[in-house]
C-alpha positions, -999 to 999 in steps of 0.1 A, spaced: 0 0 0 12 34 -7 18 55 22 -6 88 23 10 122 10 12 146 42 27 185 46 35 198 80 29 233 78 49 255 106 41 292 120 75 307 122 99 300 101 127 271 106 100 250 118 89 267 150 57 275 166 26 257 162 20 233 130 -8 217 113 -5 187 94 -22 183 60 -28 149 39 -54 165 14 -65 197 -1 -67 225 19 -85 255 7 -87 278 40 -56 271 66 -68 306 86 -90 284 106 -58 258 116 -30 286 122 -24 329 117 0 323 95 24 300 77 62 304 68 80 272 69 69 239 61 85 203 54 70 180 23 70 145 41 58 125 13 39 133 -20 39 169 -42 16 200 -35 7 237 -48 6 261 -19 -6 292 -23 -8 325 -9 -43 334 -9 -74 308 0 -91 288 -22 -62 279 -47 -55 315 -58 -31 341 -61 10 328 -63 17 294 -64 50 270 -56 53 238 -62 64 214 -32 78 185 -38 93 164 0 121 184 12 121 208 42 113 248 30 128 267 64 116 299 53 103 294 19 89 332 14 125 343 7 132 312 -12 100 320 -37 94 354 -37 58 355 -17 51 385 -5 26 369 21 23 332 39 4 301 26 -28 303 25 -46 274 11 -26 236 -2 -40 217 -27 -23 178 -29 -12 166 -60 -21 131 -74 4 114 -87 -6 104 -124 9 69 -141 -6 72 -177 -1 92 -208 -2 134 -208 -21 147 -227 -25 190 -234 -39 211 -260 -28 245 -256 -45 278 -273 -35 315 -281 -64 335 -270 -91 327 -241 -118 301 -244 -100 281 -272 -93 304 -296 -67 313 -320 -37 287 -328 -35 254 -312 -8 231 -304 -11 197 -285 14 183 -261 23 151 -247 58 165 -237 76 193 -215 76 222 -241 106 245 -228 99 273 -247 62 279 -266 77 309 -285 110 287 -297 85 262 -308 51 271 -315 56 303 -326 29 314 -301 36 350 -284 8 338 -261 -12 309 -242 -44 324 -227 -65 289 -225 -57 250 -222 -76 219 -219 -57 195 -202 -66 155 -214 -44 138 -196 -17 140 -164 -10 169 -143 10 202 -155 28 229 -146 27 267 -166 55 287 -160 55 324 -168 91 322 -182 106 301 -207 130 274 -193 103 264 -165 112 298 -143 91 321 -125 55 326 -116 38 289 -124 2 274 -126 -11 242 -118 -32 226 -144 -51 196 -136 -73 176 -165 -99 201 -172 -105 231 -196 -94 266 -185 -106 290 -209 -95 321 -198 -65 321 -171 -75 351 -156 -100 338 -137 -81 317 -120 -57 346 -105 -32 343 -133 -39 384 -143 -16 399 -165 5 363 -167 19 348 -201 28 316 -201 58 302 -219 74 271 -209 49 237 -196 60 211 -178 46 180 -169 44 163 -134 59 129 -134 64 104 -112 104 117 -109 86 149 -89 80 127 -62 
């Protein structure tokens, strides 16, 4: 049997002060602890994020110990909300589009796409539907800065979802070597 994924959440950073243990998603921790600013990834992967109910910045958490991860990621506030990440054993499986809901070009991917620019030709990705596996959009190319997690479903417009103003250039997808 597989053992659960958990996340130990800490007040202070370098683990101190109270913590709260998560094995699922998590879309309001303000009723568990004030705030959040360390946190160690016991088993499994997971998006935190800096507002509640999966918005605002995300990271993506993968097990290791984060001591005082707001001045490794560059959030300006503490963790908010968690969301677990399944892991995924099958094909992947994403159709990516220019313009909000669907529109414009359209390239499919079953692969990490470094740089949509490079290879698509696409100055921008405003919508997806994701088929298969579990993804994450990064706002640079070369799978850097701000990212988004995409999980099988359509997003057609990426504002909505607390991505404003955010291009997305490189995708990558989650695979078992995340864990």
């Amino acid at each position: 049997m597989l053992a659960s994924k958990q996340i130990v959440f800490y007040e202070e950073k370098n683990f101190q002060g109270r913590s709260y243990e998560c094995m699922s998603d998590c879309p309001d921790m303000s009723s568990y602890m004030n705030r959040c600013h360390s946190c160690r990834v016991e088993r499994g992967c997971f998006m935190v994020y800096d507002r509640t109910n999966f918005m605002g910045n995300q990271f993506f958490m993968r097990r290791g110990e984060y001591s005082d991860y707001m001045s490794m990621m560059g959030m300006s506030d503490c963790i908010r909300s968690c969301r677990m990440i399944p892991m995924h054993r099958g094909s992947f499986r994403m159709k990516i589009y220019e313009r909000e809901n669907f529109g414009g070009q359209s390239h499919e991917l079953m692969e990490d796409c470094d740089n949509i620019m490079d290879r698509y030709r696409m100055s921008h990705c405003q919508s997806c539907n994701v088929m298969d596996g579990h993804w994450l959009m990064y706002e640079q190319a070369h799978f850097r800065g701000r990212m988004m997690y995409m999980r099988p479903g359509e997003y057609r417009n990426f504002m909505n979802m607390g991505g404003s103003g955010m291009r997305f250039m490189s995708i990558k997808r989650i695979t078992d070597s995340c864990y």
